[in-house]
Each structure stands twice: as structure tokens, then as C-alpha cells.
C-alpha positions as CSV (number, residue, x, y, z in Angstrom):
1,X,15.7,89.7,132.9
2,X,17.1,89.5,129.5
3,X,20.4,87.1,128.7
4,X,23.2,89.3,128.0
5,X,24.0,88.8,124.9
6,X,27.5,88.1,123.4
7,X,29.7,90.3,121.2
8,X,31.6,87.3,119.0
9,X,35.3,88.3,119.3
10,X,36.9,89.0,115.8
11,X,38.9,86.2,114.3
12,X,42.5,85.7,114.2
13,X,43.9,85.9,110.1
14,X,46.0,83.1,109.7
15,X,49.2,83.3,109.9
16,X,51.4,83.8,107.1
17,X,54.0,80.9,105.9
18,X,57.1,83.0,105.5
19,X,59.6,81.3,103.1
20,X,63.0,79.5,104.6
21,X,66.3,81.7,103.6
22,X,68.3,79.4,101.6
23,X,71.6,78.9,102.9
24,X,74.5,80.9,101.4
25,X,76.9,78.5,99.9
26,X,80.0,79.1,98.0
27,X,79.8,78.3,94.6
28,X,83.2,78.5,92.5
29,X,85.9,80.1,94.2
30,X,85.8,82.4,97.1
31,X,86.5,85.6,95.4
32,X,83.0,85.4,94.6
33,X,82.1,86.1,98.3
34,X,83.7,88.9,98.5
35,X,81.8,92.1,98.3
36,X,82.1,93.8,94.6
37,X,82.7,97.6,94.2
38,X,79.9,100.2,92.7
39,X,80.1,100.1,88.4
40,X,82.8,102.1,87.3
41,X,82.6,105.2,86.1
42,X,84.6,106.7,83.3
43,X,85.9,110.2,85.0
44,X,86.8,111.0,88.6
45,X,83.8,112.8,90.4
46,X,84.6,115.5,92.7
47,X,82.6,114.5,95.6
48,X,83.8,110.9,95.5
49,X,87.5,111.4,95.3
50,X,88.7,112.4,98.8
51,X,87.1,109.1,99.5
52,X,89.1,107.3,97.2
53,X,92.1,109.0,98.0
54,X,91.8,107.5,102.1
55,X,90.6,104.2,100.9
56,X,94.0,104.2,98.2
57,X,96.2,105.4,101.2
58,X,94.9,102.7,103.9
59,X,96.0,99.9,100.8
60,X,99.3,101.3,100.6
61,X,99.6,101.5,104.8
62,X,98.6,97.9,104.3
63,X,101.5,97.2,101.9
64,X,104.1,98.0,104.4
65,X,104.6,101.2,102.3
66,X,107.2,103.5,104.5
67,X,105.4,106.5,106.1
68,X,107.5,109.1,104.5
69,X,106.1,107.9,101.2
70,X,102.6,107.7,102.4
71,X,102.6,111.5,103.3
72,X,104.8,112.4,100.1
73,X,101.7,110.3,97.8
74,X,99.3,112.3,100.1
75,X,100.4,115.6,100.0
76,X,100.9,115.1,96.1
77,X,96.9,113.9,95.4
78,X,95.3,116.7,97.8
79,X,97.2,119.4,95.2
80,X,96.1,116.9,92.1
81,X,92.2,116.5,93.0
82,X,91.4,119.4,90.7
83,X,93.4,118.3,87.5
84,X,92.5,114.3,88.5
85,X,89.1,114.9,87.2
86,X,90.0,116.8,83.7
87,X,92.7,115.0,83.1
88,X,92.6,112.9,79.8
89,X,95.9,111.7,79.8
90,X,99.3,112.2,81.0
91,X,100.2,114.8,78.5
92,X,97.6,116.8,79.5
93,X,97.9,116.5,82.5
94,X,102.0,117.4,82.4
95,X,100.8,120.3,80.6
96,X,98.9,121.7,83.7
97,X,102.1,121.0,85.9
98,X,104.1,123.1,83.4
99,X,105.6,125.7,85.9
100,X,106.5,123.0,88.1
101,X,110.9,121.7,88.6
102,X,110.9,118.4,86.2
103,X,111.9,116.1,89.7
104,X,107.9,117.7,91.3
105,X,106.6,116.9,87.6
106,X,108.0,113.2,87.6
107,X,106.5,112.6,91.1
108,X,103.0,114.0,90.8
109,X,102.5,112.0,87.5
110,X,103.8,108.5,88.6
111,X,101.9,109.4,91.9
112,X,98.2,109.8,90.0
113,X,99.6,106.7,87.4
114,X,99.6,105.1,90.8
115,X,96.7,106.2,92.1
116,X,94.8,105.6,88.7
117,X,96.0,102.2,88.3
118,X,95.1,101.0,92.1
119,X,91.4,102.1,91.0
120,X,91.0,100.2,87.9
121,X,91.9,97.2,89.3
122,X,89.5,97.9,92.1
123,X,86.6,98.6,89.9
124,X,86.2,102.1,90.8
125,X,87.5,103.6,87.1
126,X,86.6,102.0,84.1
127,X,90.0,102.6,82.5
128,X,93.5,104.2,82.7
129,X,93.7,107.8,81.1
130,X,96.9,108.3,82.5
131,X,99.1,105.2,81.1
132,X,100.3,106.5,78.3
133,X,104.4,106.5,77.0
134,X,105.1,110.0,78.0
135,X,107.6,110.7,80.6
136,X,109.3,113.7,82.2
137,X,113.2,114.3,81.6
138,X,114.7,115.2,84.4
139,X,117.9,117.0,85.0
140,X,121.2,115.5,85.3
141,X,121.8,115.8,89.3
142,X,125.6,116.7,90.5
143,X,127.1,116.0,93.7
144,X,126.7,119.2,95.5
145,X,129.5,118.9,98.7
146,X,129.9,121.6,101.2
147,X,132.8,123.8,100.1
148,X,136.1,123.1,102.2
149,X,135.5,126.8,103.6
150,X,132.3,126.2,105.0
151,X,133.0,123.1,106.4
152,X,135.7,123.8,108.4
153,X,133.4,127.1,109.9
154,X,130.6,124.4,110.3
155,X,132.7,121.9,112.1
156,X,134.1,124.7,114.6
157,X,129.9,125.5,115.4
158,X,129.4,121.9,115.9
159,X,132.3,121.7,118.2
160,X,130.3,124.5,120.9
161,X,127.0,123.1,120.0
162,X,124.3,121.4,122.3
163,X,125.6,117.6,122.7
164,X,122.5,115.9,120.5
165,X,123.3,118.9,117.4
166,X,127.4,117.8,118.0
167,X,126.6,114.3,117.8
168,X,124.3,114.9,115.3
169,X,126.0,116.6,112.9
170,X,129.3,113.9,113.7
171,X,126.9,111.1,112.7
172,X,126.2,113.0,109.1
173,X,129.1,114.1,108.4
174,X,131.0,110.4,108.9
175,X,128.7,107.8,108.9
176,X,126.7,109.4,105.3
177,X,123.1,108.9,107.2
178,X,120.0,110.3,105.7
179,X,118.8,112.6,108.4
180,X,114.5,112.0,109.0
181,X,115.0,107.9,107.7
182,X,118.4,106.8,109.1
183,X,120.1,109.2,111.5
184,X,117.0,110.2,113.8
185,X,115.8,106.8,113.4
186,X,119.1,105.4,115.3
187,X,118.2,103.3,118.6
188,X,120.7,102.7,121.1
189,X,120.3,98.9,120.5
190,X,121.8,99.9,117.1
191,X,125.0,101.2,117.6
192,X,128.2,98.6,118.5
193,X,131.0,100.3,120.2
194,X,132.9,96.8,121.0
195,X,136.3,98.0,120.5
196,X,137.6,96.8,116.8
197,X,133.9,95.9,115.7
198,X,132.5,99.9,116.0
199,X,129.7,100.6,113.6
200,X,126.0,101.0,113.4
201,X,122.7,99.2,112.2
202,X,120.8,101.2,109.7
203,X,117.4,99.2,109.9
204,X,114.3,100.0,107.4
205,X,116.7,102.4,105.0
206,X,115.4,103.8,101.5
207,X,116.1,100.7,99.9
208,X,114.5,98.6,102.4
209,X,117.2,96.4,103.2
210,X,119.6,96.9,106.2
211,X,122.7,98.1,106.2
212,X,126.4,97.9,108.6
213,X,128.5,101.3,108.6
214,X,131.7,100.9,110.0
215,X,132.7,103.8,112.1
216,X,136.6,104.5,112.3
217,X,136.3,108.3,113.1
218,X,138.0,109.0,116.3
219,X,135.8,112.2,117.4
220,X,132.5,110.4,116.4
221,X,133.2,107.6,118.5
222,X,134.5,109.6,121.5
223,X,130.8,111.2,120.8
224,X,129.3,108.2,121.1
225,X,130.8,106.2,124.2
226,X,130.5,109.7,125.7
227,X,126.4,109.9,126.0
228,X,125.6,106.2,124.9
229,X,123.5,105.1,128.3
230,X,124.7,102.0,130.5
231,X,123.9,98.6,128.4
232,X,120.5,98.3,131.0
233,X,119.5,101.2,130.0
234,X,120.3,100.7,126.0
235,X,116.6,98.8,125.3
236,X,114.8,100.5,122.5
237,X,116.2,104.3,123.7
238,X,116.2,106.8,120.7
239,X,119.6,108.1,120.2
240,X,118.2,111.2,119.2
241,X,115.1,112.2,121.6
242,X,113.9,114.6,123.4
243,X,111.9,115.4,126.6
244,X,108.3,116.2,127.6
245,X,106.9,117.6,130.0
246,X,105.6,114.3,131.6
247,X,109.4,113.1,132.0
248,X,109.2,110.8,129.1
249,X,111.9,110.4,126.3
250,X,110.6,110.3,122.7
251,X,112.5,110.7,119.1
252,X,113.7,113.8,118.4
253,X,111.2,115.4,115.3
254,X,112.4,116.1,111.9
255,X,110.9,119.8,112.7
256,X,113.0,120.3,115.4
257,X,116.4,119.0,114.0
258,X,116.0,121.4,110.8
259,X,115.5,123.9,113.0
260,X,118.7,123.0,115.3
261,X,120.3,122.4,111.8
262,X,119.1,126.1,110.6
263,X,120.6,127.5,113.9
264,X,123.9,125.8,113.4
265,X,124.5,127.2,109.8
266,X,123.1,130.6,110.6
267,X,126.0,130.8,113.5
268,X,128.4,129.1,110.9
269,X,127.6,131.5,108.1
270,X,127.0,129.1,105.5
271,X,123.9,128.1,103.2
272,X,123.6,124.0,103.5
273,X,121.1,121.3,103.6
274,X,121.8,118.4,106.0
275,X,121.7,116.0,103.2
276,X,125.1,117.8,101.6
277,X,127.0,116.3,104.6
278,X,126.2,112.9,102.8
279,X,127.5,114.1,99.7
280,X,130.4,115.4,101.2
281,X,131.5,112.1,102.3
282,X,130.3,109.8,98.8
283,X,133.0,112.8,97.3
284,X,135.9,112.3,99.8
285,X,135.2,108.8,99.8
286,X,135.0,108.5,96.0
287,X,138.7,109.4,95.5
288,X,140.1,106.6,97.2
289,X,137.4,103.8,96.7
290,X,135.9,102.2,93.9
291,X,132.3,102.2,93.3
292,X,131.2,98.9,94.5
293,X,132.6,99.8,97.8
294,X,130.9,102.9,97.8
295,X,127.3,101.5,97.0
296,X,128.0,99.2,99.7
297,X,128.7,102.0,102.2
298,X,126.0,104.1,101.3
299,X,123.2,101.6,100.7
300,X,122.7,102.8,97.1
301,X,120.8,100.4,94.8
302,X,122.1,101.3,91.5
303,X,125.7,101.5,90.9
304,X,125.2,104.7,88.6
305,X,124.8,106.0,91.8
306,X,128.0,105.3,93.1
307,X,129.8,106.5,90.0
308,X,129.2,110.2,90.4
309,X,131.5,110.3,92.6
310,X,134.0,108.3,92.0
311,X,136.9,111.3,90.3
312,X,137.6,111.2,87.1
313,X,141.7,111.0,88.3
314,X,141.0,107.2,89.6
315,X,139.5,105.8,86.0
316,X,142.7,107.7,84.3
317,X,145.0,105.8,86.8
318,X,143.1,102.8,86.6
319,X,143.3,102.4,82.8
320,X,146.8,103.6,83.0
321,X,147.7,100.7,85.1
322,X,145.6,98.2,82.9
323,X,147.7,99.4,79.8
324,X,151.2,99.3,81.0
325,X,150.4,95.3,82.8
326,X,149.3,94.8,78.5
327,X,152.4,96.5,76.9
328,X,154.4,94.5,79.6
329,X,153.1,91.4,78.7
């Protein structure tokens, strides 16, 4: 019988020596760790802008930027994406916004400034188009009070109105709230109605600082004592809220207190914004106090603010006063 003979088995290759991964290590300062954006580009591209626009809104959400302003920059960028790319500078670009009310002008130009000047310093445009001296003029704004007439109709709807429209429209009308950032904002927590100390806390305003308005009006504070909860109960409870369906209480919407506002004028027969309650107020206010109480009151930063509505009649009596202590002398 013949050995069996043996098949050699095939050889192993050698393995490969693969080479060691240095170890990362910082060298200068960390900034050079972090991870660097794609080469700019000159111009905007159409498919890469939405993207910019979400990554540009989630740095101002990190800024503590107030929401109202976040969805005022947003709505103003979807409307510019077109003229962002074919705009070569601000000029041009206020020429393609020419049909547009100067105050929409002003905010959709320092909106893509903004917006411009967040991406060069990212990396993301090679340089500003849009920084240029031009600027919109806008129109010299009046105080626009409800007329005396419509007023007192509006005040006798009020009276008959649903509690939260009565106590809504009393909170306008004497504390000078803004409606969407101040009044529906109002927690129970907020309001003081230990007598001879009555006012409320205006927290995160327009300004960004907070604010203490004295209440002295006999009918808003009846309102008030009459559906603020037991002090338990107080917590952080919405003045202003609403309902669901699952039992729950949450603030009251903007949408819903236009619409309770519409209602009210439409019964009222008048033509009014909420915010002319507000003026109505600085302009009955204005007659009697000076204008460093006023921008106190009303939270204003600037006191050109104030002076609109401070009458003509108190700077006449004023300098009278001023002259006759002189010729006295």
C-alpha cells in the first residue's frame, strides 16, 4: 500500500506592523481644537442657506435672545432667502424692499446685517456685503390714544365681559402692560395686593430688566383680589390661562386674547389695537408727570420716549415758573 501523501498547508503572510496613532495633544491654545468651518464662500448658495438660517437661530436661542425676537428674525430671513443671495449690498438690497412701510424696511435690513455678520465671524461668508452706511428713515411715530368716545363705549363692554377679557382689559388700561410680553405673561406669584404696598412684578420686559407698577386703581384691584386664588394655590399659576381638555391650566395664547380683544371692540364699535390702551395711559399720565417718572413707570429705556407725551402745556408752565423765581430774584 502506498503512503498517503501530504498536501503542505499554505503559509501564513506575516503579519503587517500597523503604525501607533500618535497621541493628540494640544498645542497653543485650545481654540485650535475646536472643529473649523468649510472655506468660505463669497455669495450665499441656495441650497445651503436654510441651513445656516437654523444653525444662526440655535446661536441666538443660546444667547438668551427672547422668543418673540427669535420668531420676528425668523419670519424676516424665510421672506429674505431669495434677495440674500443677490444681494450686493444694503442699497440694493433696500431697493428690492421698496414697497415695503420704512419700520418693515429697517427690520429686515438690520435682521440680514445680523445675520450676515454672525456668518463671517463663523467662517461661513468670506465678507460682509451688507455693512455699508446706508440706513432707512423712518417716520416720526405719534402717540395714538383711544379717543375719549370710544373709550368710555369700550370700558362699558369690558364691564359685561367674560372675567379674564374684564380683568384683562383693567390690567392694560391702568397698569400700561404690553399685552403678549408683560400682561399675559403675569404669574400669580407676581402680583402684591398687601394693602398700601399693591403693585405688580413685570419680570423679563422689553428692556430686559424688571420692573414695579404701583397699582392705585380702585376697580383694577377689586378685579384682582376678586379671582386672585388662595396664597397655596398662588405657586407659579398664570394669571391669564386657560383650560384643556385634560383639566390642566396653561397661559392664555396671544391668538386667543386678540381674538377676545377683536370681540370686545366689535361689540364696543370701535377700531383699536390693544397696545393703544398703553398709550392712552403714557398720555393721561404725561399731563401731570414729568418724564423721568414716566420712563420709570413704563420701563422705557430712552427718555425721548417719555417726552412724547409729556403736553406741551407742562414745559410752558414749567419755564414760566423758572422765569418769574429769576425776575424775583
Amino acid at each position: 500500500m502506498a503512503p498517503r501523501r501530504r498536501i503542505p498547508r499554505p503559509r501564513k503572510p506575516a503579519p503587517v506592523e500597523k503604525p501607533r496613532r500618535r497621541a493628540l495633544q494640544p498645542r497653543g491654545r485650545s481654540a485650535d481644537l475646536t472643529l473649523r468651518p468649510a472655506p468660505a464662500r463669497p455669495g450665499w448658495s441656495t441650497a445651503g442657506l436654510p441651513t445656516l438660517m437654523e444653525l444662526y437661530f440655535a446661536a441666538l436661542t443660546a444667547r438668551n435672545m427672547r422668543p418673540k425676537t427669535i420668531r420676528t428674525y425668523r419670519g424676516a430671513l424665510q421672506r429674505l432667502a431669495p434677495l440674500l443671495v443677490q444681494a450686493k449690498s444694503g442699497e440694493t438690497l433696500l431697493g428690492e424692499l421698496a414697497q415695503l412701510k420704512p419700520s418693515t424696511r429697517a427690520l429686515y435690513l438690520s435682521t440680514a446685517r445680523s445675520f450676515e455678520a454672525w456668518a463671517a465671524a463663523g467662517g461661513y461668508r468670506k465678507r460682509p456685503l451688507l455693512s455699508d452706511q446706508v440706513q432707512v428713515k423712518l417716520d416720526e411715530t405719534l402717540p395714538r390714544p383711544v379717543p375719549a368716545a370710544e373709550l368710555s363705549r369700550l370700558e362699558l363692554q369690558a364691564a359685561h365681559a367674560e372675567r379674564r377679557v374684564r380683568l384683562l382689559y383693567l390690567v392694560l388700561r391702568w397698569a400700561g402692560l404690553r399685552i403678549e410680553s408683560e400682561a399675559l405673561a403675569l404669574l400669580w406669584s407676581d402680583v402684591e395686593l398687601t394693602p398700601g404696598r399693591e403693585s405688580i412684578t413685570v419680570r423679563r420686559t422689553k428692556g430686559r430688566a424688571d420692573r414695579h407698577v404701583p397699582i392705585i386703581n380702585a376697580k383694577l384691584l377689586a378685579e384682582l383680589r376678586r379671582q386672585c386664588p388662595k396664597v397655596e394655590r398662588r405657586g407659579e399659576c398664570p394669571v391669564f390661562s386657560t383650560l384643556n381638555r385634560w383639566g390642566t391650566r396653561r397661559t392664555w395664547s396671544y391668538r386667543a386674547a386678540l381674538s377676545a380683544w377683536a370681540e370686545l371692540c366689535q361689540k364696543a364699535s370701535v377700531t383699536a389695537t390693544p397696545h393703544q390702551l398703553r398709550h392712552t395711559l403714557a398720555t393721561q399720565l404725561g399731563r401731570k408727570m414729568n418724564p423721568f417718572e414716566l420712563r420709570q413707570f413704563f420701563g422705557w429705556r430712552k427718555l425721548e420716549q417719555a417726552a412724547r407725551y409729556c403736553a406741551p402745556g407742562n414745559v410752558r408752565a414749567a419755564l414760566r415758573v423758572a422765569l418769574d423765581d429769576d425776575d424775583s430774584n
